[in-house]
C-alpha positions in Angstrom: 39.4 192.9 -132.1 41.0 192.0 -128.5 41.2 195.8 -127.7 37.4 196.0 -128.3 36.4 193.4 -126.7 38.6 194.8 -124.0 37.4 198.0 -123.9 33.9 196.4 -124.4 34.5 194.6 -121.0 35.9 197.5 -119.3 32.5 199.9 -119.9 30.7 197.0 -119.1 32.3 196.6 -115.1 31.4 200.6 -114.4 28.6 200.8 -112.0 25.8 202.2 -113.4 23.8 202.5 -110.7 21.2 205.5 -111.0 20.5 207.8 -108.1 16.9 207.4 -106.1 13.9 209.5 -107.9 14.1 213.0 -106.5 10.8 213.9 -104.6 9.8 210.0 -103.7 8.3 209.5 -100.8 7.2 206.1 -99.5 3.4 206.0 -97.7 2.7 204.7 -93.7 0.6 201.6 -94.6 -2.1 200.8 -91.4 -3.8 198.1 -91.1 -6.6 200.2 -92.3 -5.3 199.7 -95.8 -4.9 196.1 -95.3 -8.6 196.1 -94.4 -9.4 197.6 -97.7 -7.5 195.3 -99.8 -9.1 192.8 -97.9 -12.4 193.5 -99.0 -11.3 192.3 -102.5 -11.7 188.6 -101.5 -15.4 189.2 -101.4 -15.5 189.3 -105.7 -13.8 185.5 -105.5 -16.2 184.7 -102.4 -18.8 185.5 -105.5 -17.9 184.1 -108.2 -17.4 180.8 -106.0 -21.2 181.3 -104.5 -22.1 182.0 -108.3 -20.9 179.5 -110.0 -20.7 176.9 -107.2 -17.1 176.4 -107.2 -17.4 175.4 -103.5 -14.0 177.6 -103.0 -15.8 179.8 -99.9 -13.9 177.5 -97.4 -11.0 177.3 -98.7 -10.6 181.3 -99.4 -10.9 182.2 -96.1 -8.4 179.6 -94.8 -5.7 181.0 -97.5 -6.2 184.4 -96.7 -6.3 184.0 -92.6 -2.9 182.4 -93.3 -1.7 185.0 -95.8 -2.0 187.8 -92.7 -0.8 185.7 -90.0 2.0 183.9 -91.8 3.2 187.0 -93.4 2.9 189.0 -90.1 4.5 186.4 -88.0 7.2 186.5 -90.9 7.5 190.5 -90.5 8.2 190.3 -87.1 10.6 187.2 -87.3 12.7 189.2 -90.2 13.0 192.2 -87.9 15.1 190.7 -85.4 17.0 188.7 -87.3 18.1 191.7 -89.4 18.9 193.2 -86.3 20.9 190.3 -85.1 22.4 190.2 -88.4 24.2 186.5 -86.9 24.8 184.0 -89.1 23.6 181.0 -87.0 20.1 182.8 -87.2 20.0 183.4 -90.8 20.6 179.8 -91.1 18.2 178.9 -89.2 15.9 180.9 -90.7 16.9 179.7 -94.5 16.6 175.8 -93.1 13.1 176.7 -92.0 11.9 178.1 -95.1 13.2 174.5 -96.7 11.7 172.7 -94.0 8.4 174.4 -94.4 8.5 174.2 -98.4 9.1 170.5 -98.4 5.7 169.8 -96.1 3.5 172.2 -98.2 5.0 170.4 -101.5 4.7 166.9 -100.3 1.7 167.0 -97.9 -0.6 169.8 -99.3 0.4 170.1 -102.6 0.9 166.5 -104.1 -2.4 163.9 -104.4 0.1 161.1 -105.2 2.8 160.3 -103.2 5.3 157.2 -102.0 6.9 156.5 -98.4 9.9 158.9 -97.8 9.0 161.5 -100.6 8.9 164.3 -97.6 12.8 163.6 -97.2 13.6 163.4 -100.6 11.8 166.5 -101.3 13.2 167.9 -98.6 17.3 166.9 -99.4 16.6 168.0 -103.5 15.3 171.6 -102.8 18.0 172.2 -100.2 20.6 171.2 -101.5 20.0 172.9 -104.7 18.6 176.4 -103.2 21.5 176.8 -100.7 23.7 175.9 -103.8 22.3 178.4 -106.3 21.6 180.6 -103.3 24.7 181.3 -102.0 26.7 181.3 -105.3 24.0 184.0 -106.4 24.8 186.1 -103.4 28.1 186.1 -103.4 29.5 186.4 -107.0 26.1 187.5 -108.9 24.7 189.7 -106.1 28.4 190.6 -104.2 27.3 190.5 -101.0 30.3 189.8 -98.7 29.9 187.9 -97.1 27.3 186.1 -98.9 24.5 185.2 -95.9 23.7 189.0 -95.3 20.4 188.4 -94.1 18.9 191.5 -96.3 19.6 190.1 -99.3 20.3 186.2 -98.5 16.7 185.5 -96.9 14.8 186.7 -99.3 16.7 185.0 -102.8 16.1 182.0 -100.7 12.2 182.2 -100.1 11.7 183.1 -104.0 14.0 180.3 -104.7 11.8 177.7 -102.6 8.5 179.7 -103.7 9.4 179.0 -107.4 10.7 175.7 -106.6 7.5 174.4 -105.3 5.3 174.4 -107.7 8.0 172.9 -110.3 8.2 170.3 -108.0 5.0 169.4 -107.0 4.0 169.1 -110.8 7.0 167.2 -111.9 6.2 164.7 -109.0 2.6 164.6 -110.0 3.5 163.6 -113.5 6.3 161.0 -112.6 3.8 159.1 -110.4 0.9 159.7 -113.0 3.1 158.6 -115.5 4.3 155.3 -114.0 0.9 154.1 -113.1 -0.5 154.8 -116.7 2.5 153.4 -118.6 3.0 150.6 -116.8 3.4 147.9 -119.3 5.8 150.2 -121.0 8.0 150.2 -118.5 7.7 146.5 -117.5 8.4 145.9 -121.2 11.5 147.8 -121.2 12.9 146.0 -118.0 11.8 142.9 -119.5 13.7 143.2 -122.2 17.2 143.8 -120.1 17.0 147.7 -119.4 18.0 149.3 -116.5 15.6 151.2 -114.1 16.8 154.2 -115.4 16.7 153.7 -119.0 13.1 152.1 -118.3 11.9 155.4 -116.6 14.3 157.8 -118.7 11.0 159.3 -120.9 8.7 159.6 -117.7 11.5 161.7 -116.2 12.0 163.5 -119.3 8.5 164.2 -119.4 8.3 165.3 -115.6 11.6 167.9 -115.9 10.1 169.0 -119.0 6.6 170.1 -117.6 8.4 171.2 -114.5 10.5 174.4 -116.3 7.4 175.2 -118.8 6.4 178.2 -116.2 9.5 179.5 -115.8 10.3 179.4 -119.0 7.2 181.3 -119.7 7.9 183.6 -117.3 11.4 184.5 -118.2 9.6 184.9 -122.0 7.4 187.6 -121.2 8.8 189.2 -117.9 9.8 193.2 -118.6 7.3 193.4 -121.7 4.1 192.2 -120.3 4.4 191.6 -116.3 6.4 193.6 -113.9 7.8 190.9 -111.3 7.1 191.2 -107.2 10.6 191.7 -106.6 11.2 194.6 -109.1 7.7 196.0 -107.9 8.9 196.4 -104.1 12.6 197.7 -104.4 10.6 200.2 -106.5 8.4 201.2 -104.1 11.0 200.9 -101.4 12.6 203.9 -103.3 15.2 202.1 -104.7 17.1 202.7 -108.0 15.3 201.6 -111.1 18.1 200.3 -112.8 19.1 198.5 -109.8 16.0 196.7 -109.2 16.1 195.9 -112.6 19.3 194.2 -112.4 18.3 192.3 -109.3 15.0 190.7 -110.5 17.3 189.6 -114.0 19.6 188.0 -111.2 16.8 186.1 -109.9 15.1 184.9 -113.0 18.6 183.4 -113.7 18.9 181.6 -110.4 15.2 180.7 -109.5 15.7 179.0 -113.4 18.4 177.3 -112.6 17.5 176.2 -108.6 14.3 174.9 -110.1 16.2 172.8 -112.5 18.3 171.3 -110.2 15.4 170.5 -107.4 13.5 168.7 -110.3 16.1 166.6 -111.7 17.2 165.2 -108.3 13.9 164.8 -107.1 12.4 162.9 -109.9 15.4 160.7 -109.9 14.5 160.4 -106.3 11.1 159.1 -107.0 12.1 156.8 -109.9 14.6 155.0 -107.8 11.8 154.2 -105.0 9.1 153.1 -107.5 11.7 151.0 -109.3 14.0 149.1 -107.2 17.7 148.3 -107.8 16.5 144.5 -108.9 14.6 146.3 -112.3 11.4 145.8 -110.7 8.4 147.9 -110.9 7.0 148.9 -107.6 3.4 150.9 -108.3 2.0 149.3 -104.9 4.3 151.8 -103.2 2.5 154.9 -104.9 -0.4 156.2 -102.6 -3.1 157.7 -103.7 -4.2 160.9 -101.4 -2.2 163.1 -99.0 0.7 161.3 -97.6 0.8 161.0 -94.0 3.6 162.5 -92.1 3.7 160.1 -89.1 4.0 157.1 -91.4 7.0 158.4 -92.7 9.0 159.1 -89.8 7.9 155.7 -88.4 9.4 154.8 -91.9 12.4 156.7 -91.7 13.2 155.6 -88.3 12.6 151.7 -89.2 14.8 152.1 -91.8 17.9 153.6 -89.2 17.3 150.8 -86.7 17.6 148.1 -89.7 20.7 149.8 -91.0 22.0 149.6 -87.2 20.9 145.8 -86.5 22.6 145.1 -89.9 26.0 147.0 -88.9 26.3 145.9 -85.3 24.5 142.2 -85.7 26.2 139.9 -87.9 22.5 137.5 -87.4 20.3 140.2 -88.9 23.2 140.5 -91.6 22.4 136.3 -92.4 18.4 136.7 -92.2 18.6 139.8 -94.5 20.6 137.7 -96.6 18.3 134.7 -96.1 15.2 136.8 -97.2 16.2 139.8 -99.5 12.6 140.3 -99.9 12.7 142.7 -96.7 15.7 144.0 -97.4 14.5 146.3 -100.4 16.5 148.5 -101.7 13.9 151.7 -102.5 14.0 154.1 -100.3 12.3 154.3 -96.6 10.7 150.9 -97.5 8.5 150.7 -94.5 8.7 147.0 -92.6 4.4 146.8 -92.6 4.5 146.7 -96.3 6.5 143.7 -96.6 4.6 141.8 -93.8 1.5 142.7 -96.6 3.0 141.3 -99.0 4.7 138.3 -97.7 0.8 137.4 -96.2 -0.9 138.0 -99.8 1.8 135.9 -101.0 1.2 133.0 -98.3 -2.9 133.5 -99.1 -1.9 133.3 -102.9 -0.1 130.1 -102.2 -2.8 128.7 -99.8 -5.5 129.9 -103.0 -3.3 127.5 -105.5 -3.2 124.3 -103.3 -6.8 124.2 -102.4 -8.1 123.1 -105.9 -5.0 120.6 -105.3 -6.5 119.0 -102.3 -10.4 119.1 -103.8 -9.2 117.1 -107.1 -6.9 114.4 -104.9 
């Protein structure tokens, strides 16, 4: 039994590889042909007119930034393979993070909370450049791993993929908080802990998050042919090596996804549920977040966390009036002035009636 699974092992590590089709030859693309396939957008122009979908605008806009963005990105690629430097394929990788954590949080997501750009943005780096570069350098052996060939584009299908989990597992947590509200009040009331309260809404949000890939792991090689398989096809290269590529990134776009989810719903539970067990749905907003808010937010919270490490006064107000010191995340200072003046019209509200009956 050990010498078959031995020899079983052995057949297994021979490189199978198989040679480039014989007589391939891969066509000069103009932007004449680009112009052709262009002209497609004019059947969804129609059906929008049709059917008044009101999609005419928005059409155009996505495919004026699918040339520029992707030609701007062809030219971008093209010197840094060239370069072939490490520091720029960093750069380039920490861009592509940069830019997916702006489309997720402010183009993507119709409820957000204060700071969700930086949590975003920490959960789908972290986890892409952790998959990433253990996928390039033991599943993919590429040595070192950030050859720019191979490393740039796992990481844009990584992010790509990442996304949309994320921007529909966020969607649900924050839809999920405001319509089981009393649920989760209930459970804090009766003694459990902000993350037992918000346990199923997480569950919930993870779960709906992985439902495409799954699906698309299900039925990839039977029904669809992936992009990735498609181009090293048409690039000329080995079939059985392209096939064993796009199975390498099904497995890491899978687990990348995963990882980005989890941490960034736990993210967003922490913030709307504060480390007191208290329910905070007035810091969900409703619409597109704003981007200046949040690094006036961000940097309010540094210059607090300065005052209280350097100034032992700020240390006794904080102390004096924890209700400003909150501990959810990039807890912007203006909210709590709102609240402590509702609170002081609230109070004024009560003692009128008071005053009237004496």
């Amino acid at each position: 039994m050990a010498t078959s699974l031995l020899e079983f092992t052995e057949l297994a590590s021979i490189d199978t590889v198989s040679e480039p089709i014989p007589g391939t030859q891969i066509p000069s693309l103009t932007w004449v042909n680009v112009a052709f396939a262009f002209s497609f957008i004019f059947v969804n122009g129609l059906v929008s007119v049709v059917l008044g979908l009101k999609l005419e605008k928005t059409l155009l806009v996505s495919s004026i930034r699918c040339l520029v963005q992707l030609t701007l990105m062809g030219y971008v690629l093209e010197d840094v393979f060239k370069s072939r430097h490490p520091a720029w394929v960093l750069l380039m990788t920490f861009v592509l993070i940069l830019l997916g954590a702006y489309e997720t949080v402010y183009n993507k997501s119709k409820l957000t909370y204060h700071g969700m750009f930086f949590a975003v943005f920490v959960s789908s780096g972290l986890s892409t450049l952790v998959i990433g570069i253990l996928g390039a350098r033991w599943a993919m052996r590429q040595d070192p791993f950030w050859i720019p060939e191979t490393f740039i584009p796992t990481m844009g299908m990584l992010m790509g993929n990442m996304m949309s989990g994320m921007a529909v597992a966020l969607s649900s947590c924050l839809t999920s908080v405001t319509t089981n509200k009393e649920q989760v009040e209930t459970y804090l009331s009766y003694g459990a802990s902000r993350w037992e309260a918000g346990r199923f809404i997480a569950v919930e949000a993870v779960r709906l998050a992985m439902l495409p890939t799954l699906n698309q792991m299900s039925v990839i090689g039977l029904i669809s042919i992936p992009g990735m398989m498609t181009g090293q096809i048409l690039g000329g290269a080995p079939v059985a090596n392209a096939v064993r590529y796009q199975q390498i990134i099904m497995f890491l776009i899978s687990a990348s996804t995963a990882l980005g989810v989890l941490s960034a719903v736990m993210a967003c539970l922490r913030c709307v549920i504060d480390s007191h067990h208290r329910l905070r749905p007035e810091l969900i907003l409703h619409g597109n977040a704003s981007l200046r808010l949040d690094l006036q937010a961000f940097f309010m919270l540094g210059w607090n966390k300065a005052n209280q490490c350097f100034s032992p006064l700020s240390q006794k107000s904080s102390a004096a009036n924890p209700r400003k010191e909150d501990s959810s995340p990039l807890y912007p200072s203006y909210l709590a002035e709102e609240e402590e003046e509702e609170e002081e019209e609230d109070q004024a509200g009560q003692r009128a009636p008071l005053l009237r009956s004496v």
